[in-house]
Legacy VTK file of the C-alpha trace (Angstrom):
# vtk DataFile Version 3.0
C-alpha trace
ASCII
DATASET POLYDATA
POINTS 376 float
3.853 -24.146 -29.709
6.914 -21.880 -29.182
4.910 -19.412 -27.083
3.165 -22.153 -24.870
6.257 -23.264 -23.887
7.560 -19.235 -23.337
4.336 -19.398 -20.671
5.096 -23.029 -19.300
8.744 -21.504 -18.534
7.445 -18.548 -16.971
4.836 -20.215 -14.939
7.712 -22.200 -13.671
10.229 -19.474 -12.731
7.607 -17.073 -11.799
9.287 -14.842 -14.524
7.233 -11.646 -15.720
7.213 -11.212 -19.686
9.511 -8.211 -20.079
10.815 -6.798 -23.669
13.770 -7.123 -24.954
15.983 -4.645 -22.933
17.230 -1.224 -25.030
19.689 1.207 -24.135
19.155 4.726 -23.457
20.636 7.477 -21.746
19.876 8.054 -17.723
17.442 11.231 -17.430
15.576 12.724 -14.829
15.473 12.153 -10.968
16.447 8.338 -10.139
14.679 7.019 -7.494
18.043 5.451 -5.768
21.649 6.460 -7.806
25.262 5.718 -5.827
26.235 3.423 -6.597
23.872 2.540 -9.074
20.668 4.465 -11.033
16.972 2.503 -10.764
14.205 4.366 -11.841
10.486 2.615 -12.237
7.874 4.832 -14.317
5.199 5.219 -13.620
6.025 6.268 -10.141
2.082 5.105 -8.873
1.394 2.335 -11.049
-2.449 0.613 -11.355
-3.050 -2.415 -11.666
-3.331 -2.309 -16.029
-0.734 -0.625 -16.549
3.233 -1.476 -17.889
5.956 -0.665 -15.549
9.320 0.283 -17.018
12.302 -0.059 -15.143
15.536 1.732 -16.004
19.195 0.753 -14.648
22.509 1.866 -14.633
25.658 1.864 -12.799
27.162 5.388 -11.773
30.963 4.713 -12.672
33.127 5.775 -15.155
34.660 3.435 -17.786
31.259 1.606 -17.829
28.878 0.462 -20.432
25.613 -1.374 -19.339
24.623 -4.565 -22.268
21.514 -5.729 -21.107
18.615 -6.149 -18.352
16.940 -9.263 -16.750
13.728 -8.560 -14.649
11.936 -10.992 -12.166
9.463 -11.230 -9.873
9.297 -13.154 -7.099
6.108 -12.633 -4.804
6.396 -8.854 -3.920
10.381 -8.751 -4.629
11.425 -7.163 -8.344
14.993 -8.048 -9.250
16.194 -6.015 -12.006
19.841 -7.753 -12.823
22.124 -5.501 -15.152
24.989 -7.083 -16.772
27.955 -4.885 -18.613
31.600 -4.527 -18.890
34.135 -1.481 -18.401
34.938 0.813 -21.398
38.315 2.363 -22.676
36.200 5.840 -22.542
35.642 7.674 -19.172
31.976 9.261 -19.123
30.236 11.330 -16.540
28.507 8.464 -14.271
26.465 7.840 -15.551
25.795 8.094 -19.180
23.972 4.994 -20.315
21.168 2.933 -19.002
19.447 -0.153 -19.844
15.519 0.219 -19.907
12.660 -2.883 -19.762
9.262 -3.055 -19.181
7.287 -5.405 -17.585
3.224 -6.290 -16.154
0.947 -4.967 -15.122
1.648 -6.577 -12.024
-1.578 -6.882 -9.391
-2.562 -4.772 -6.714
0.335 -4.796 -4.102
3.481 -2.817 -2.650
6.662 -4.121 -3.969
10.519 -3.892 -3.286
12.811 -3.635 -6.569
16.088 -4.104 -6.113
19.100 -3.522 -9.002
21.731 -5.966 -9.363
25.012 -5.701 -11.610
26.788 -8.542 -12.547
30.087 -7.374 -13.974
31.176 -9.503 -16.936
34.875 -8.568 -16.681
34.801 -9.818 -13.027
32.209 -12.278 -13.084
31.022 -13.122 -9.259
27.828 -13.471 -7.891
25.433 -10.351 -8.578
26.314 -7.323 -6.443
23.085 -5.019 -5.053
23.574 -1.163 -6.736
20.282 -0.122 -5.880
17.118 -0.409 -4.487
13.486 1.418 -4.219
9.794 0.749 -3.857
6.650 1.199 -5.363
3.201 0.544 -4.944
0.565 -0.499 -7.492
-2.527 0.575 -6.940
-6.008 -0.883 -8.314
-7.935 1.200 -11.223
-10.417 2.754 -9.459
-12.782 2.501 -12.634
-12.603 -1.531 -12.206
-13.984 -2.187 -9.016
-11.671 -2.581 -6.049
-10.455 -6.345 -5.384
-11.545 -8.426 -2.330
-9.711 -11.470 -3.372
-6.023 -11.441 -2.318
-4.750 -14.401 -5.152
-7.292 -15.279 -7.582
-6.728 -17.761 -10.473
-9.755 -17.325 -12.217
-9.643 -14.633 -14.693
-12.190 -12.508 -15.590
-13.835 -10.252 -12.903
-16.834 -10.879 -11.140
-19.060 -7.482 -9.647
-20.651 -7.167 -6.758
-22.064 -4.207 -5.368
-21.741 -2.262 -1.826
-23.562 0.755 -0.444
-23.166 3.753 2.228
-22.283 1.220 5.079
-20.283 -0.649 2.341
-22.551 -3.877 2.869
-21.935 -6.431 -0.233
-25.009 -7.255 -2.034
-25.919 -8.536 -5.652
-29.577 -7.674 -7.332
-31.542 -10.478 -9.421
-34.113 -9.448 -12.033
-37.416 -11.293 -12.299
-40.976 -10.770 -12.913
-43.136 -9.178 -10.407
-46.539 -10.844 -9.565
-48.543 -8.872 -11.831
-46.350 -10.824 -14.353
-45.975 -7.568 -16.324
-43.226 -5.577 -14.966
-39.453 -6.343 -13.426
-37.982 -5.831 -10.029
-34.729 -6.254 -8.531
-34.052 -8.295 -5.247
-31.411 -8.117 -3.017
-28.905 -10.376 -1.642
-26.740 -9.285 0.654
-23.413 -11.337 0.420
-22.101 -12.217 3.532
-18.855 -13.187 5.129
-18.771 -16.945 4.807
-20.027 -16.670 0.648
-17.158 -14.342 0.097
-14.298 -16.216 2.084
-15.964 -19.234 -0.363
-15.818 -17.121 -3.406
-12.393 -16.060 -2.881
-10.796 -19.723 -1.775
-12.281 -21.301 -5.277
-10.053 -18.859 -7.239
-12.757 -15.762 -8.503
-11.439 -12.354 -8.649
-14.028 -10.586 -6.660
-14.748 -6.951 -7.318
-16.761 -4.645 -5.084
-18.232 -1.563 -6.911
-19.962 1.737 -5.124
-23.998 1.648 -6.120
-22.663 5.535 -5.536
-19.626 7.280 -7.636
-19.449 9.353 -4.134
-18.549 5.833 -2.211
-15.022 5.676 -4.091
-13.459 2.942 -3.231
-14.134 -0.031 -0.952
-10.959 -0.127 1.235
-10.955 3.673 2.366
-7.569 5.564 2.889
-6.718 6.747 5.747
-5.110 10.352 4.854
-2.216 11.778 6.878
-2.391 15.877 7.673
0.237 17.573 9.237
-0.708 21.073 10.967
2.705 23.521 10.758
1.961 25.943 14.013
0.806 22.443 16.758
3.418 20.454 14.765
0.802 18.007 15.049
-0.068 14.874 12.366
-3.509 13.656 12.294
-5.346 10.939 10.226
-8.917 10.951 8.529
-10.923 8.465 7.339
-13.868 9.645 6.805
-14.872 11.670 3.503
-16.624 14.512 4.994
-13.886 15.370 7.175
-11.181 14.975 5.056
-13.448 17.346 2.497
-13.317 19.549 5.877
-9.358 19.126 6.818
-9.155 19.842 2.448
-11.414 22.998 2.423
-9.856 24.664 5.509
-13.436 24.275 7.614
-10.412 23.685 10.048
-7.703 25.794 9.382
-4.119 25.023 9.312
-3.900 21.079 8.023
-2.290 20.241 4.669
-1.659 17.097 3.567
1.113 15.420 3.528
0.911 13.002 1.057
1.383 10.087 3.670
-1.885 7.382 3.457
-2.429 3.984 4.324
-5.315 1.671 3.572
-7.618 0.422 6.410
-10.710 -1.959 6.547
-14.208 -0.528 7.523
-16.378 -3.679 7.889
-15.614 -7.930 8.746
-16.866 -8.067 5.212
-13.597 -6.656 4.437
-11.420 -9.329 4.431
-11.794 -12.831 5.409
-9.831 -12.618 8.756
-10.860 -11.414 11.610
-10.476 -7.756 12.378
-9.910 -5.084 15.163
-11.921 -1.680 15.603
-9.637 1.054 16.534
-10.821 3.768 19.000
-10.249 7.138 18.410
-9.924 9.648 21.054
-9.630 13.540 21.043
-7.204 15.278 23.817
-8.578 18.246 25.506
-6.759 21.448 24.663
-7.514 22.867 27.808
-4.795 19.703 29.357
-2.519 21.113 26.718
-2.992 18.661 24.258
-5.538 18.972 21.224
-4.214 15.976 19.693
-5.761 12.709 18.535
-4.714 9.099 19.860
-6.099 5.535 17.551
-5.415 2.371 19.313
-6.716 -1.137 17.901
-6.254 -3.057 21.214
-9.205 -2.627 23.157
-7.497 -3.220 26.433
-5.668 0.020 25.703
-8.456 1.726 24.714
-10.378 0.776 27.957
-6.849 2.160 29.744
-7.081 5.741 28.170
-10.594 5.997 29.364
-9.823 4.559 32.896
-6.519 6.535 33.136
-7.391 9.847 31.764
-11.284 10.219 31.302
-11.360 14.145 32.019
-8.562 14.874 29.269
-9.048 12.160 26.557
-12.129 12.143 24.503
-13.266 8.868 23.524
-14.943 10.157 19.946
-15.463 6.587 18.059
-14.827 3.068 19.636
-14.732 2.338 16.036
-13.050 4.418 13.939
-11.316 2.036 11.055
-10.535 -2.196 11.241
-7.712 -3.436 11.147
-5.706 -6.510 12.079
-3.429 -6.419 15.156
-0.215 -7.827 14.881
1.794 -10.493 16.458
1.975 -8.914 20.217
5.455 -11.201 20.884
7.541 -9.913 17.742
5.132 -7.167 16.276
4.859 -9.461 12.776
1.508 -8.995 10.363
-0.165 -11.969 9.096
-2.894 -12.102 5.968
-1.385 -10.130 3.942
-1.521 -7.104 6.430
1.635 -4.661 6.612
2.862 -2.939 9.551
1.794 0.584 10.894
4.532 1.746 12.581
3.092 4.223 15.820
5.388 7.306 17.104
4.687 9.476 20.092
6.737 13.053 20.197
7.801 12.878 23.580
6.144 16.068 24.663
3.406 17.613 26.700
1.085 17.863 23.833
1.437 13.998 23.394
0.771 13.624 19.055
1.450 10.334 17.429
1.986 9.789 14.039
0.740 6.074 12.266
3.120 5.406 9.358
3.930 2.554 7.234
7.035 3.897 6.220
10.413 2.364 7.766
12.135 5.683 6.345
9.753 7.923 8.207
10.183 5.987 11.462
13.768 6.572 11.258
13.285 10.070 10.263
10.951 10.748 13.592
13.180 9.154 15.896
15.873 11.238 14.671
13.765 13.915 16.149
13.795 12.052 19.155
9.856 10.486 18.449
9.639 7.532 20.774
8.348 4.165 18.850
4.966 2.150 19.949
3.862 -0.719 19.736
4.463 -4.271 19.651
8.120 -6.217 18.297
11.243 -4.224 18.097
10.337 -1.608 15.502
6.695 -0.893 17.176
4.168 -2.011 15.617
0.690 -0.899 16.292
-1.644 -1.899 13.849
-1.398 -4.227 10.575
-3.307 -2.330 7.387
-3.691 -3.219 3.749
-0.820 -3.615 1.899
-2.283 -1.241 -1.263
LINES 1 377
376 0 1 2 3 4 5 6 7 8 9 10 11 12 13 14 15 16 17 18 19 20 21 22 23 24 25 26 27 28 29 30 31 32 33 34 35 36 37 38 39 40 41 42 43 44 45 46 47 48 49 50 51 52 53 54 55 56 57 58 59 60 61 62 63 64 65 66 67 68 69 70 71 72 73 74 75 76 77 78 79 80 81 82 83 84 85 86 87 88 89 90 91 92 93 94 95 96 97 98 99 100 101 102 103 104 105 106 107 108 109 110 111 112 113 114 115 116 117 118 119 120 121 122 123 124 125 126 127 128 129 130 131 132 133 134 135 136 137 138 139 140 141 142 143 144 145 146 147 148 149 150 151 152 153 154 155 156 157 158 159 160 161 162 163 164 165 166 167 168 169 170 171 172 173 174 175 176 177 178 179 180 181 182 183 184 185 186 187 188 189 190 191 192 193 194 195 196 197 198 199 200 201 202 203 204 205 206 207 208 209 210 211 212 213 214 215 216 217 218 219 220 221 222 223 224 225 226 227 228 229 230 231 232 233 234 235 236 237 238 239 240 241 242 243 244 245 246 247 248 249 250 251 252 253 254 255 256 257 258 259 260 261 262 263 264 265 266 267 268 269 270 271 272 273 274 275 276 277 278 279 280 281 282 283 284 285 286 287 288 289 290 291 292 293 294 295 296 297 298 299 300 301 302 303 304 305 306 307 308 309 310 311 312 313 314 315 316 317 318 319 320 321 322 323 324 325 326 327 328 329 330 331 332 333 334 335 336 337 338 339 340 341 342 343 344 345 346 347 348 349 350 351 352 353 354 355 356 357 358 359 360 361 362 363 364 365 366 367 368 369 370 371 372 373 374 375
């Protein structure tokens, strides 16, 4: 009865079970520190796995008693309390450690709060960091954003990542077995989903990976050019050196390949190549298709239309640049030179970091937003 209730109250405040909170001393890199220390292990979390979060407050004459955690949608709030010493320490010394999840598939914003007991006020923000969990590739790759049903349910996709689910019965010779196929389309999953099942799409290939692709960022040192790849042979390509010069960066984003991808409607992006002879050997991705049609019209001896079709997406909100279903921005930068290369990032800190360089923002809304991509 005691732990029904412990549910029933965390039901209700949307509380994740955490342990009880233990002290221990603040080691290796944090992840934020002035004014205060966060850390969250692993640093790329799946979806079955325990997060621990570690806080502390870099000040001397300070002594950390325990940690809260909660979780509200994609927000963490890790609240600290503790009370100054009559001992001054190197800030700082001691940290408070809990664990908590496994959370699902999703990026999320954790943010450390201290509440001071000897000053007692309303919590004061110390730190703050992010961190994505990603799905366990061995478990299928979720098409469901919220299910409430638990318990997976498999279906399986093949080289043009079509959904379909095989039935065993008896063949006419009523001796032997064969498989049919249904293919699974839109309108069955959007039903699936909506009724609560946690659909899971697996390869009918180990080589098919996973069923939202990555889109993989590679930066080339001598154009000082960024490029992304989608598809597997080319990144194997970009990997292997078959084109010299690009390295990874370690920048990705997820990206949709097919409408059965998500129940909303989605956008092909275009993809074209610029000449190098114009001085540009560069590549340019739009997801509006009234852009796309401009590049052609504008510039059809210079820019290469390679794909009409690259990746899906969803486009944003063209009045304020905003994402809806559960899409995230991609952020597009153009570096203001002859050569003309963009760079497609999700990250507000890398936008900041290219306009510093004087990169020019794209897009719709006031921080450019070009495309909207999978949040994980």
């Amino acid at each position: 009865m005691y732990l029904v209730r412990l549910v029933l109250i965390a039901l209700i405040f949307n509380t994740a079970f955490v342990t009880a909170a233990q002290a221990t001393t603040c080691v290796g890199n944090p992840d934020s520190f002035a004014p205060g220390y966060l850390r969250v292990t692993p640093q790329a979390p799946l979806d079955n796995q325990t997060l621990t979060i570690t806080v502390g407050r870099a000040a001397y004459f300070y002594y950390p008693l325990d940690l809260s955690v909660q979780v509200h949608g994609n927000a963490i709030d890790a609240t600290l309390r503790g009370r100054h010493t009559l001992i001054g320490l190197p800030p700082p010394i001691f940290c408070v450690a809990t664990t908590l999840g496994p959370l699902p598939p999703g990026m999320y914003t954790v943010n450390a709060h201290l509440i001071d007991l000897d000053a007692p006020s309303n919590p004061s923000l110390i730190a703050t960091t992010s961190v994505t969990v990603a799905t366990d590739p061995t478990q299928g790759t979720p098409l469901c954003a919220r299910p409430t049903i638990s318990g997976p349910v498999y279906i399986s996709f093949d080289a043009t990542y079509s959904l379909y689910t095989t039935q065993l019965r008896l063949a006419p010779d009523g001796h032997n077995y064969v498989f049919d196929r249904h293919d699974v389309i839109n309108a069955e999953l959007a039903m699936l989903c909506a009724e609560g099942f946690d659909i899971r799409a697996v390869g009918d290939s180990p080589a098919l990976g996973e069923y939202f692709p990555q889109a993989i960022e590679f930066y080339h040192a001598g154009f000082d050019h960024y490029f992304v790849a989608v598809d597997p042979g080319e990144i194997h390509d970009l990997d292997t050196g078959v084109h010299p010069g690009w390295t990874r960066t370690s920048q990705h984003f997820r990206v949709y390949v097919t409408d059965f991808s998500s129940p909303a409607i989605l956008a092909p992006s275009c993809r074209f190549y610029g000449l190098p002879g114009f001085g540009l050997n560069s590549h340019f991705f739009s997801a509006f298709a009234r852009e796309c049609l401009a590049v052609q019209t504008y510039w059809p001896d210079r820019w290469i239309l390679e794909t009409s079709d690259a990746f899906r997406v969803h486009l944003p909100d063209v009045a304020d640049g905003s994402c809806h279903d559960g899409s995230v921005p991609l952020y597009r930068l153009y570096n203001n030179r002859a050569d003309a290369n963009h760079r497609y990032t999700t990250s507000l800190t890398i936008r900041q970091q290219l306009i510093d360089r004087s990169w020019m923002p794209e897009g719709y809304g006031p921080l450019g937003v070009a495309m909207c991509v999978r949040p994980f």
